[in-house]
N, C-alpha and C positions, 0 to 999 in steps of 0.2 A: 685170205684165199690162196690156196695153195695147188697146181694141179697135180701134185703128186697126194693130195689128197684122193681123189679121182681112181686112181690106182688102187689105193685100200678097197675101198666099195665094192670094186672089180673082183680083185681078189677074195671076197668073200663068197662072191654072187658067182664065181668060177664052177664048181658044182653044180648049179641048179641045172634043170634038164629044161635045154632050150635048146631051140632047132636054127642051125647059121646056116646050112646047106644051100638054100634060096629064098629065095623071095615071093615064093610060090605060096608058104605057110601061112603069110600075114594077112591080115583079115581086119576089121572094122573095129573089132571089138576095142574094149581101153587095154592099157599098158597092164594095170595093173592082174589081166586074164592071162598075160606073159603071151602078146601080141603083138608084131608091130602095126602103125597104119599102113593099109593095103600100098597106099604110093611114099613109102617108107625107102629112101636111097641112102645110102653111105654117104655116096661123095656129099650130096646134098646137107646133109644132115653134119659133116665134118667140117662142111665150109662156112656154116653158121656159128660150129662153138667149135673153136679152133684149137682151144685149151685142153679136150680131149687128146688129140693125137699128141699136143704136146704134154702131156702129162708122160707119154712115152717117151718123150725125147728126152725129160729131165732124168727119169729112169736109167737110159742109154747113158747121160754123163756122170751118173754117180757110178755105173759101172768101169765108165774109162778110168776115172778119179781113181777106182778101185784099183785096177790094174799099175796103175802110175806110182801107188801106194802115197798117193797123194791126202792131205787131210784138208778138205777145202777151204774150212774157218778159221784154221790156223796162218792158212795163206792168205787170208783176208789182209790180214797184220804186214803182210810184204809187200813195202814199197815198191820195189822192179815190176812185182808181178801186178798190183793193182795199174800201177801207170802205164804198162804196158795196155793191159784190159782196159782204159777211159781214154787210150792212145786216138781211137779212129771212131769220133763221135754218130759219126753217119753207121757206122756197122752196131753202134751200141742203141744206137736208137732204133736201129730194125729187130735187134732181138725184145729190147724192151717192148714192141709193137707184135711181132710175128710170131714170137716163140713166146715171149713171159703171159702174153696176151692180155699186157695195159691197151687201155682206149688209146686213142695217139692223143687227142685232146689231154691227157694228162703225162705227156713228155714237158717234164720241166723246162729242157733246154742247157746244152750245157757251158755256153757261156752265161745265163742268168743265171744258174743256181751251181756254176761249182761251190764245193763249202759250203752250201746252203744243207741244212739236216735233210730237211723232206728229198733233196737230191743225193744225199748220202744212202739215205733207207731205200732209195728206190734205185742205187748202187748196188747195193748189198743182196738183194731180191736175186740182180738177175745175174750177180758175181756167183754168189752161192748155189743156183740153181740151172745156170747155163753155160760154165765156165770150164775148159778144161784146164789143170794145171798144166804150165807154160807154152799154149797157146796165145796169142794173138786174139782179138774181137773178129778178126776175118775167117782167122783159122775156127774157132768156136763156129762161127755160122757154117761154114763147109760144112763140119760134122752134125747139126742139127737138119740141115736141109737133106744131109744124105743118108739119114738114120729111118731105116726101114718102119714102116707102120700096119700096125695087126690090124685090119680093119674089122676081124671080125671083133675084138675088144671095142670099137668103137658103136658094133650093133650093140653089144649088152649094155653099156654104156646106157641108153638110150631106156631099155628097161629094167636095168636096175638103181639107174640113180636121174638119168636125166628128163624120162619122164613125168617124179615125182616132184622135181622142182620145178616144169613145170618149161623144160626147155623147147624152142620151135626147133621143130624137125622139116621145115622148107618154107619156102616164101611162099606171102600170101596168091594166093590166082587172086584177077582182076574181081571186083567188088566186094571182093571178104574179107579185109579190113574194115569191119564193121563194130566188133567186141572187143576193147580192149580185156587184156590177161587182169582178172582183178582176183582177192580174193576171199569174195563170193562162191568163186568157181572151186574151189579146192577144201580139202578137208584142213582143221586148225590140228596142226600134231603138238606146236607148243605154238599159241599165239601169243604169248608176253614175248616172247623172243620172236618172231616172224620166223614159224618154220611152219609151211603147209605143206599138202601133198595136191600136187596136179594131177596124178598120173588118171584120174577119171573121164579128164581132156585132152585133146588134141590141140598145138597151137602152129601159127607159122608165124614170121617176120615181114612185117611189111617193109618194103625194099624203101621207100616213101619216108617215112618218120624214123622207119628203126625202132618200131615195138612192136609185141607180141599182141597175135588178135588171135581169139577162142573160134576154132575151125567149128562151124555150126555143122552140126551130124543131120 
């Protein structure tokens, strides 16, 4: 899972005629009408899948890269530059969390697993994808935290890709965690491979367990 994947989707779904203006337009109806739900926020809805926005920030550093005439994979292989980047554990474990948008629960630890592979691969994720050539871990977080964000990309977002997978767009209000997100609720696009489409529902995140429940219409 990549969130510069995220960005393609976008990119495609950039032409369609869809209305950012306000929030005046949204209505009840499913995603799939090219609607949002009427109590449909930004912030809300950014704060739950965090990987969106930063799908913009990876963007933002392959740009700087660009400029630097840096070739990132190739600086993988430098010593200076990688040790530098694994220097300040605490600042790589926030990008690993904030920006790559691992669980925290799956931070290795970087006295347990230096040299350990699975702590290598989960090196390389967020070397390759949140690093600027010769930068610091500190310096890298400045520039992700102060990397401007298109919120209107983050409405389309919403129905062009993350209503069909099926993403909660706000917490649940009190007693509507009642459905879990199953899939019953959604159409089979490839079920041998687990790909459905939600976008027929609405879901929100109960703040409580941390899963998605089926907003009853």
């Amino acid at each position: 899972m990549r969130n510069i994947e995220i960005l393609k989707f976008l990119a495609i779904g950039i032409g369609a005629t869809l209305s950012f203006s306000s929030c005046s337009s949204m209505d009840a109806n499913s995603a799939k009408d090219g609607n949002w739900p009427a109590d449909f926020t930004v912030s809300e809805y950014s704060e739950l899948n965090p990987d969106i926005a930063n799908a913009q920030r990876e963007t933002a550093v392959i740009s700087a890269n660009t400029e630097r005439s840096c070739k990132i994979k190739t600086l993988f292989s430098d010593t200076s530059e990688t040790s530098k980047f694994l220097a300040d554990s605490v600042a790589l474990k926030s990008i690993f969390v904030d920006y790559a948008s691992f669980p925290e629960v799956y931070w290795p630890g970087y006295e347990v697993f230096t040299g350990n592979v699975l702590y290598a691969e989960f090196i390389k994720v967020l070397f390759m994808n949140f690093h600027i050539c010769g930068n610091s871990t500190t310096e890298d977080i400045a520039y992700l935290s102060s990397t401007p964000i298109d919120s209107s990309l983050i409405s389309r977002e919403y129905l062009l890709v993350g209503a069909s997978k099926g993403r909660a767009y706000r917490y649940c209000l009190e007693g509507e965690a009642k459905v879990l997100q199953n899939s019953s609720q959604a159409i089979a696009v490839n079920e041998a491979k687990g790909v459905y489409d939600y976008s027929d529902s609405y879901y929100c995140l109960n703040k409580d367990d941390q899963q998605k429940y089926l907003i009853e219409k």
